[in-house]
C-alpha positions in Angstrom: -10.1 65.5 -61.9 -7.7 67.2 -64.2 -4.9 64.9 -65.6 -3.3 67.3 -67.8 -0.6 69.9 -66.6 -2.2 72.9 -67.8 -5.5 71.6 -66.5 -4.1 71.1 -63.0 -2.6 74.6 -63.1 -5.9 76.3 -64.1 -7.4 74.7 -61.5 -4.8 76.4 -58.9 -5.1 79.7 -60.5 -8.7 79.4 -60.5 -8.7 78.6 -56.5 -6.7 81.5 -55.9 -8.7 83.9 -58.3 -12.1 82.9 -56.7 -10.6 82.7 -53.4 -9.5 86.6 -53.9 -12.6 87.6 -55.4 -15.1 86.4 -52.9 -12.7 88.0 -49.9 -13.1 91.7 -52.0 -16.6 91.1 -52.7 -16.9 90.5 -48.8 -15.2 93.7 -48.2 -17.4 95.8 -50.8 -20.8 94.3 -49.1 -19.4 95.3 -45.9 -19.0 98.8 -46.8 -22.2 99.0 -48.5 -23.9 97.5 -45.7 -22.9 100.4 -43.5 -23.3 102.9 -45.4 -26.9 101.9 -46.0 -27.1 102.0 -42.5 -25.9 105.1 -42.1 -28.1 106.2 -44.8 -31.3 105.0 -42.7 -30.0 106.7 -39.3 -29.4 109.9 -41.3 -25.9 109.6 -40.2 -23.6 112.6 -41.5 -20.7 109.7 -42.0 -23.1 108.8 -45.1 -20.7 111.1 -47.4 -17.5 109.4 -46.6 -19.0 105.9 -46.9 -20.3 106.4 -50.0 -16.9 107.8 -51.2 -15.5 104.3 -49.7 -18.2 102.4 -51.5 -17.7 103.6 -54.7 -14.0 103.1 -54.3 -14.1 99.6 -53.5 -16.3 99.3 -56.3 -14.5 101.2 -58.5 -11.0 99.6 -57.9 -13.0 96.0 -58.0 -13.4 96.9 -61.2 -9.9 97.3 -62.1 -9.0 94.4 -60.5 -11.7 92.3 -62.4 -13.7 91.4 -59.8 -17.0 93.6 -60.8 -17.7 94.5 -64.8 -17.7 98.3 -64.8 -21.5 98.7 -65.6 -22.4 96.3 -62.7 -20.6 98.9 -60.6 -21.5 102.3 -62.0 -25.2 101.2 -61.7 -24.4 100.1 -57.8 -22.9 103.2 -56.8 -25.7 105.6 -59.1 -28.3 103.5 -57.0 -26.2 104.3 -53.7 -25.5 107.7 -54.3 -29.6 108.0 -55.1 -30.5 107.0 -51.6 -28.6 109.9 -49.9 -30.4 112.7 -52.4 -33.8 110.9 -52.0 -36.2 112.2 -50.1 -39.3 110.7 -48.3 -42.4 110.5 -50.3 -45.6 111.7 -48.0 
């Protein structure tokens, strides 16, 4: 346990930081879930939850939640699986 001051206040910043973090995280899986789903029904929603993908992402970034390679290479992965097509 911390005994100094500035030790016990990292450790409440820290709590609240990782607390925030893993509740946007949450949110961005959630959105990448369905749009993967959407992806795999050949839904024609896919375009507009990509767009809200890659804005969670993309403001996960600015909130320092995501580095910004870790996201550009999710959402180029995410935007591949709506131009792919079907190997025979």
């Amino acid at each position: 346990m911390a005994d100094h001051a500035s030790a016990i206040k990292r450790m409440r910043q820290n709590t609240k930081r990782r607390l925030r973090n893993v509740s946007y995280k949450s949110r961005v899986k959630t959105a990448v879930k369905k749009y993967l789903q959407a992806v795999a029904e050949k839904d024609s929603a896919a375009d507009q939850l990509l767009r809200e993908a890659s804005s969670l992402l993309q403001k996960g970034v600015s909130k320092g939640v995501y580095h910004k390679n870790t996201a550009s290479r999710t959402i180029s992965r995410l935007a591949l699986k709506l131009t792919e097509q079907p190997t025979q």
